[in-house]
C-alpha positions as CSV (number, residue, x, y, z in Angstrom):
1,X,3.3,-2.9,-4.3
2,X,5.7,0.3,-4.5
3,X,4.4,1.0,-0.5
4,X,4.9,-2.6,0.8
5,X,8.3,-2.5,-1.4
6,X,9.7,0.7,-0.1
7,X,8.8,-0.2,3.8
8,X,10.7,-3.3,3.7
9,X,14.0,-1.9,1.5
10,X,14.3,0.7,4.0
11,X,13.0,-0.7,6.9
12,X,9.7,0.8,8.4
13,X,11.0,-1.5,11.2
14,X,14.0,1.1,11.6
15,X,11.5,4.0,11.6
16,X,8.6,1.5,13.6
17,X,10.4,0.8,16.8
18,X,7.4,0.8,18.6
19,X,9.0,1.7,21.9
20,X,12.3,1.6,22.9
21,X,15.7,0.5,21.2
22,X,17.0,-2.6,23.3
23,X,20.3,-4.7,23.1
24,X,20.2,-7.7,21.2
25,X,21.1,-9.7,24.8
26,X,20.5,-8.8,27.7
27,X,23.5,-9.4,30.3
28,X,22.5,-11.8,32.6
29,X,19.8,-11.0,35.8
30,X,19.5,-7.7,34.0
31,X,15.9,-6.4,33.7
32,X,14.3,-5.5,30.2
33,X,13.1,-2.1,30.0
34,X,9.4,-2.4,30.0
35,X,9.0,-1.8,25.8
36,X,12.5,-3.1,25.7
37,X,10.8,-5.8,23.7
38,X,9.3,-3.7,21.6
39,X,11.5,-2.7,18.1
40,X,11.2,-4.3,14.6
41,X,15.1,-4.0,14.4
42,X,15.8,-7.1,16.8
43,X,14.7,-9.1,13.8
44,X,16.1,-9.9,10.1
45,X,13.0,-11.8,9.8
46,X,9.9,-9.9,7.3
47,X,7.8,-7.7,7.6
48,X,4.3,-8.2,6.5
49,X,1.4,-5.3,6.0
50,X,-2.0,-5.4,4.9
51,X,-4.5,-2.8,4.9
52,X,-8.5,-2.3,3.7
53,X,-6.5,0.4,0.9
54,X,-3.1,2.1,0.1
55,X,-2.8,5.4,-1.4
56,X,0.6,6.8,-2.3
57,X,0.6,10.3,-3.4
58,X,3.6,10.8,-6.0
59,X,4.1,15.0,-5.1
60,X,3.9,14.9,-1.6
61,X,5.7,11.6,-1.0
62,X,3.6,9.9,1.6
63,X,2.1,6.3,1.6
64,X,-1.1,5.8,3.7
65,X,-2.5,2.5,4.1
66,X,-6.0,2.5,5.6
67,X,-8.9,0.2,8.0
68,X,-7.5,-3.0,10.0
69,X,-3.3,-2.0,9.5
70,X,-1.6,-4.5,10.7
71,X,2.1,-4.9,10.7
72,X,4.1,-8.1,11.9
73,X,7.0,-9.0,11.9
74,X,7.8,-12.2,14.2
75,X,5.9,-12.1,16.9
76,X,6.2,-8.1,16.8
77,X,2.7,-6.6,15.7
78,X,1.5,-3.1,15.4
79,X,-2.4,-2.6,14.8
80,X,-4.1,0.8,13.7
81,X,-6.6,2.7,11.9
82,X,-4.7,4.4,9.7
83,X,-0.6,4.3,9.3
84,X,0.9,6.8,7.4
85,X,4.6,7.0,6.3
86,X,6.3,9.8,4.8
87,X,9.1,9.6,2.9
88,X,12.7,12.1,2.7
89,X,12.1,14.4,-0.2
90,X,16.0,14.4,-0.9
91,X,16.4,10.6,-0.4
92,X,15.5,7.8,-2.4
93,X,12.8,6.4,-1.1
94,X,14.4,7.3,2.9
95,X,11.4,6.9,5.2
96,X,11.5,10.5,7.6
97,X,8.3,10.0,9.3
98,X,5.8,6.7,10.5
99,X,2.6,8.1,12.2
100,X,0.1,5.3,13.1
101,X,-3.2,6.7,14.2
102,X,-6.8,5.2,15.6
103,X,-6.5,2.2,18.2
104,X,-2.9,2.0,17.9
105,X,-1.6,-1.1,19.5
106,X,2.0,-2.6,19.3
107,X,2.7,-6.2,20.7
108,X,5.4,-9.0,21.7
109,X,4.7,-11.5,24.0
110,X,3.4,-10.1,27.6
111,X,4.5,-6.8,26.7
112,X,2.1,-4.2,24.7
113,X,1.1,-0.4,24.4
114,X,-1.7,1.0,23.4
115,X,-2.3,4.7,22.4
116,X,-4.7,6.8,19.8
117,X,-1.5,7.8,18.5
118,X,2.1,7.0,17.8
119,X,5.0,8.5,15.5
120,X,7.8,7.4,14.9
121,X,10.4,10.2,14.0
122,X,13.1,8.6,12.2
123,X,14.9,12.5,11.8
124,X,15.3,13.0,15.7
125,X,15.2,9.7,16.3
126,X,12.4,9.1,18.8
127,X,9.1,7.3,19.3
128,X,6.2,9.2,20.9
129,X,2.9,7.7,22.1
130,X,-0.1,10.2,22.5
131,X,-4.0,10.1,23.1
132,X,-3.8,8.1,26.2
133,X,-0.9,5.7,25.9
134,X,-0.8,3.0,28.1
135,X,2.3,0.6,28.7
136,X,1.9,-2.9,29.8
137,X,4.3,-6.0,30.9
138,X,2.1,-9.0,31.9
139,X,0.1,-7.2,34.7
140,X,2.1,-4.2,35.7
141,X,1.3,-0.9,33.5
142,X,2.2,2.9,33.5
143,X,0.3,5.5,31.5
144,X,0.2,8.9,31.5
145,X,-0.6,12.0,29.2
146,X,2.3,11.3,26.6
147,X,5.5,8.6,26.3
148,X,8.4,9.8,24.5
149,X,11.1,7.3,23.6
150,X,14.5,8.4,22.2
151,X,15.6,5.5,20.8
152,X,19.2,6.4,20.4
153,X,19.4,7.0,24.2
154,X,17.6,4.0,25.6
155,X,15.6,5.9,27.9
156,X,11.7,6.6,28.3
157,X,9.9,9.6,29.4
158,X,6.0,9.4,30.5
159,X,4.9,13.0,30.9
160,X,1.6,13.5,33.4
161,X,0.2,16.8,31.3
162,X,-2.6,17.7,33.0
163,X,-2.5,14.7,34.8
164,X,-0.5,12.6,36.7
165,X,1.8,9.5,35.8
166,X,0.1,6.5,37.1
167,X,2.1,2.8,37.9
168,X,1.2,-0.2,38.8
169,X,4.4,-2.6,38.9
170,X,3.1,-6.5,39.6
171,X,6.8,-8.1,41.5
172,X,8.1,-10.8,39.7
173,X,7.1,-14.3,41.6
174,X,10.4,-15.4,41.5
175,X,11.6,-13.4,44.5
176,X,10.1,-9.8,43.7
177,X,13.5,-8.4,42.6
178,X,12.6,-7.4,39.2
179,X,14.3,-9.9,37.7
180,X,12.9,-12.4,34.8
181,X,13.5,-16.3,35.7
């Protein structure tokens, strides 16, 4: 219980923003950034894990729960192979790093990305979605070779690589101006 224990007192949802940091309230007409939905912070509700196993290794610091991860909290869920979360060596118990790995998927509602990799930096403060990440928002999507969020900044980066940065924005049917009704 001492991984379960030390994700919720610190708050893998703090490290877990699974995309990017959004105001509690949006002002009104204003449009949600696509993962704007997207962070285990807009919630005081718990968080819930389970796992096939969960290994914590005392000298290196570093929990890793293993097969079928699933985290929820809410309606917020992030699903991998393998989630591993590494702890500050001169905190207590501070989670530094979140790395989720193998069919990584993180959900709310309409909106969800899916990736063969995601870390969550809590040090630098950033998010960053690898192995062919893919961002959806009911129909419209945008992928690319790499997503970095920083979530201090409220902004989102999706680098091309090799390849190119591909979009495909569905207009809302209430007037196609972007705007939720």
């Amino acid at each position: 219980m001492l991984g379960l224990g030390v994700l919720v007192r610190h708050g893998v949802a703090q490290q877990a923003r699974a995309a990017t940091h959004a105001p509690a309230a949006q002002p009104p007409g204003s449009v949600d950034p696509l993962l704007g939905g997207l962070s285990f912070t807009s919630s005081r509700e718990p968080i819930a894990m389970t796992a096939d196993a969960l290994e914590f290794d005392y000298r290196t610091r570093v929990l890793t729960y293993r097969g079928n991860v699933v985290v929820t909290q809410g309606d917020l869920k992030l699903e991998s192979s393998t989630l591993t979360v590494s702890l500050d060596d001169h905190a207590d118990n501070r989670v530094k790093e979140v790395a989720a790995v193998g069919a990584v998927r993180l959900s709310k509602g309409t909106r969800w990305a899916t990736a063969g990799r995601a870390v969550f930096d809590q040090t630098q403060r950033k998010v960053v979605l690898s192995d062919n990440p893919v961002l959806h928002d009911g129909a419209s999507q945008v992928s690319g070779e790499r997503v970095v969020v920083y979530l201090d900044e409220e902004r989102s980066v999706v680098e091309g690589g090799s390849g190119r940065v591909k979009a495909v924005l569905i207009p809302s049917p209430s007037g196609g101006d972007g705007r939720r009704p």
